[in-house]
KOLZA-940222 format. One record per residue (C-alpha): residue number from 0; residue in three letters; x, y, z. Coordinates in Angstrom, 2 decimals. Example, Ala and Ser with C-alpha at 12.3 -4.5 7.8 and 13.67 -1.06 7.14 Angstrom:
// KOLZA-940222
(0, "ALA", (12.30, -4.50, 7.80))
(1, "SER", (13.67, -1.06, 7.14))
// end
This chain:
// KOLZA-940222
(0, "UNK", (0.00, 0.00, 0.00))
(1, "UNK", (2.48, 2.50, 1.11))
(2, "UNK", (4.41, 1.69, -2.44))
(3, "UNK", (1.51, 2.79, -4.39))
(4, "UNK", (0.84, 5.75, -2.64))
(5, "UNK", (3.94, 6.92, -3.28))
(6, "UNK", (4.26, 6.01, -6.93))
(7, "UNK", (0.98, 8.00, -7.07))
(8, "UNK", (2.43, 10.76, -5.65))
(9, "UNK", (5.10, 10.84, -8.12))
(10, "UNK", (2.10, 10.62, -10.77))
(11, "UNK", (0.59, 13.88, -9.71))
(12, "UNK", (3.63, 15.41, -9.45))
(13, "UNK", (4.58, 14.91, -12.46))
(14, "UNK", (1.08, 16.13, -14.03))
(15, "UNK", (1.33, 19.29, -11.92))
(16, "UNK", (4.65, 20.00, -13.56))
(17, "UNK", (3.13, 19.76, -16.57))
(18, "UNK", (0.08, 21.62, -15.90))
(19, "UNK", (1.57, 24.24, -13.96))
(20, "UNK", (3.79, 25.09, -16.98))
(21, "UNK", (0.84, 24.72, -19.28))
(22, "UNK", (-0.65, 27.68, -17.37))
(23, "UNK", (2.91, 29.34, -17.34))
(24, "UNK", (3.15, 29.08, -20.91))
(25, "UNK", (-0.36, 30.28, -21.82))
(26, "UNK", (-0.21, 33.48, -19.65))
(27, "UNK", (2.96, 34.04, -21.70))
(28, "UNK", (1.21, 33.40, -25.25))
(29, "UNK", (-1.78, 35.65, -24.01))
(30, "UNK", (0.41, 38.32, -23.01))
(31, "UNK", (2.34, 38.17, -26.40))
(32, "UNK", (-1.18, 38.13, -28.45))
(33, "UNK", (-2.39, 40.97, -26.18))
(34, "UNK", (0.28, 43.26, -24.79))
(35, "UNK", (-0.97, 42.69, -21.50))
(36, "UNK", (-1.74, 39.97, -19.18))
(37, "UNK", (-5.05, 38.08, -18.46))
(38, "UNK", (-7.23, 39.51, -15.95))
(39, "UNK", (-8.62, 35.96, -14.83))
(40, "UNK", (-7.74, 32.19, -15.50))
(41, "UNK", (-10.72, 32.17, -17.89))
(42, "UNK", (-9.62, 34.35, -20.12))
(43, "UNK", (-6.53, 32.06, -21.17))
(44, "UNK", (-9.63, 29.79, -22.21))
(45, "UNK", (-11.87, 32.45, -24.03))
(46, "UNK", (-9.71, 35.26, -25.28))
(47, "UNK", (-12.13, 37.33, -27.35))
(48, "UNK", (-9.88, 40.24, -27.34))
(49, "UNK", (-9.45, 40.10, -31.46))
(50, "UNK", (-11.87, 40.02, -34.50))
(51, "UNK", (-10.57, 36.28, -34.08))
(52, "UNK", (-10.82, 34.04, -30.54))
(53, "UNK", (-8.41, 32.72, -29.32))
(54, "UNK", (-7.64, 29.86, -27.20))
(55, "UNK", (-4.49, 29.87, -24.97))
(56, "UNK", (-5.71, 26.76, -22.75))
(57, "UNK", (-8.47, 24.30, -23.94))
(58, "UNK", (-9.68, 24.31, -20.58))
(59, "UNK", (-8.98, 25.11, -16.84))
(60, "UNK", (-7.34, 22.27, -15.17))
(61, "UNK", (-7.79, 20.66, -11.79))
(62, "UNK", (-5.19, 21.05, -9.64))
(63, "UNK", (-4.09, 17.26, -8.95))
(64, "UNK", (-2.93, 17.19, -5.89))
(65, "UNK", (-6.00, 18.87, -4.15))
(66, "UNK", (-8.49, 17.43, -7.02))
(67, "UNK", (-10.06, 20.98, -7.26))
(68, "UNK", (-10.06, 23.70, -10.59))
(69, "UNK", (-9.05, 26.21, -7.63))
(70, "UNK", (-6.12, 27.78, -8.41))
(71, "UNK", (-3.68, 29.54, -6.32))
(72, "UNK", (-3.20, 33.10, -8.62))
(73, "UNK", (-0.07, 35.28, -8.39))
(74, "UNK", (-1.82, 39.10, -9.25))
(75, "UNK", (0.57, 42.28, -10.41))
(76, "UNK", (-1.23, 45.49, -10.99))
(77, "UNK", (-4.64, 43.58, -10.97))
(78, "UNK", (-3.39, 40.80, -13.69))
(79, "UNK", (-2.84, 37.40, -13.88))
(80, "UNK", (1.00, 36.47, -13.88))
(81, "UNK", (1.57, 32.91, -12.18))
(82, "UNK", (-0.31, 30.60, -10.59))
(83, "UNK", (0.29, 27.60, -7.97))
(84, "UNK", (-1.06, 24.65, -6.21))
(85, "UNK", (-3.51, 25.28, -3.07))
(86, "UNK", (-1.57, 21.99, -1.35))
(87, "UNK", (0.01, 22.48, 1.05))
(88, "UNK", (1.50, 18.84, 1.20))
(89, "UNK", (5.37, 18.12, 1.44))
(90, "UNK", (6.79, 17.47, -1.80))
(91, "UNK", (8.86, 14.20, -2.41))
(92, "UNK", (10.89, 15.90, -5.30))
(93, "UNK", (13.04, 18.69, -3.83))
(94, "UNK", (15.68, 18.19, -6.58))
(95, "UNK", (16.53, 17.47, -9.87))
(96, "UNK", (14.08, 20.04, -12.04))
(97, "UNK", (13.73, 21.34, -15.62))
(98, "UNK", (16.06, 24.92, -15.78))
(99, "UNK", (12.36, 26.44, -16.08))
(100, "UNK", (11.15, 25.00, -12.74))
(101, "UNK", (14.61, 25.41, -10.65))
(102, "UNK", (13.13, 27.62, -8.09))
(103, "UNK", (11.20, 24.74, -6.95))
(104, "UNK", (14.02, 23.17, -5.51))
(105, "UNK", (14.03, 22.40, -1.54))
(106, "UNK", (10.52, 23.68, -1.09))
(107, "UNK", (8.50, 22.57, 1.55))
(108, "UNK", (5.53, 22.65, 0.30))
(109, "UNK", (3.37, 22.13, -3.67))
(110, "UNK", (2.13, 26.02, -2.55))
(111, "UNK", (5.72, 27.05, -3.14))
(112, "UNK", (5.96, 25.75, -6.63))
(113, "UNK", (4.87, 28.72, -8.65))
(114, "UNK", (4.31, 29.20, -12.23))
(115, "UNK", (5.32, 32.36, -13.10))
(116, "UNK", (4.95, 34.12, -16.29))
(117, "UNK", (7.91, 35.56, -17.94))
(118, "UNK", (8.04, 38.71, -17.33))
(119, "UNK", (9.63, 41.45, -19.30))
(120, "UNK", (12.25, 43.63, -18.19))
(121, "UNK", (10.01, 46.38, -17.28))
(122, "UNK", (8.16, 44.37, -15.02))
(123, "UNK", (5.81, 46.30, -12.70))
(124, "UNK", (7.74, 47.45, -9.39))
(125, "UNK", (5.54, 45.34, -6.44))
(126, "UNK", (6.79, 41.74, -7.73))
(127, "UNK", (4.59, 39.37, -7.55))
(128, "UNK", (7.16, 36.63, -6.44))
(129, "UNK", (7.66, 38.61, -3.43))
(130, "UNK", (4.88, 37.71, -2.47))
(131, "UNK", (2.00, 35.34, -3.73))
(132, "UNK", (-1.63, 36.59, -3.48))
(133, "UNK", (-4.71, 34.39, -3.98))
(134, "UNK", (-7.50, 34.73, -6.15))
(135, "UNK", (-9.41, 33.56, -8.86))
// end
């Protein structure tokens, strides 16, 4: 029993990796399209912002390790810029990461794995990373 818990473990791990950086990477393609960043999770779903909509996620996902669409959302100036994980389980990977996702390492917690947009040089001056605000 205790093997397959943590092999699932490792499971949702990995698949809030990849979702995380699914959201990471469409707040970066809205932003691009738009000039600006989403207002709300949703509209990385429904961007009607052009004559054309777009679609920078097919849908919202559920956060797998709490097995809830709520989202953890990092706000700058009212926008969206990052999101995380609600969990606030113990990771088993502390090491090890993607170059993208190296901040992750030797965090205590899924909360502390966050998905941050990248910014541009001129980001706004109260950093979001700084500290995380929920929402959403």
């Amino acid at each position: 029993g205790q093997v397959w818990h943590t092999t699932l473990k490792h499971e949702r791990e990995r698949e809030l990796l990849f979702i995380g950086n699914q959201f990471r990477q469409a707040i970066n393609y809205y932003f691009k399209a738009n000039n600006r960043y989403p207002a709300r999770l949703e509209d990385l779903v429904l961007d009607d912002r052009s004559p054309a909509i777009r679609r920078h996620l097919r849908k919202l996902f559920v956060d797998p390790m709490t097995g809830l669409a709520e989202w953890g959302v990092v706000k700058s100036d009212n926008v969206v810029v990052g999101v995380y994980s609600l969990s606030e389980d113990e990771p088993l990977k502390k090491s090890v990461f993607a170059a993208r996702d190296a901040d992750f390492e030797n965090k205590n917690k899924y909360s502390e794995w966050i998905f941050m947009a990248k910014l541009p040089a001129a980001a706004p001056k109260n950093s979001p990373a700084a500290a995380p605000k929920q929402g959403g």
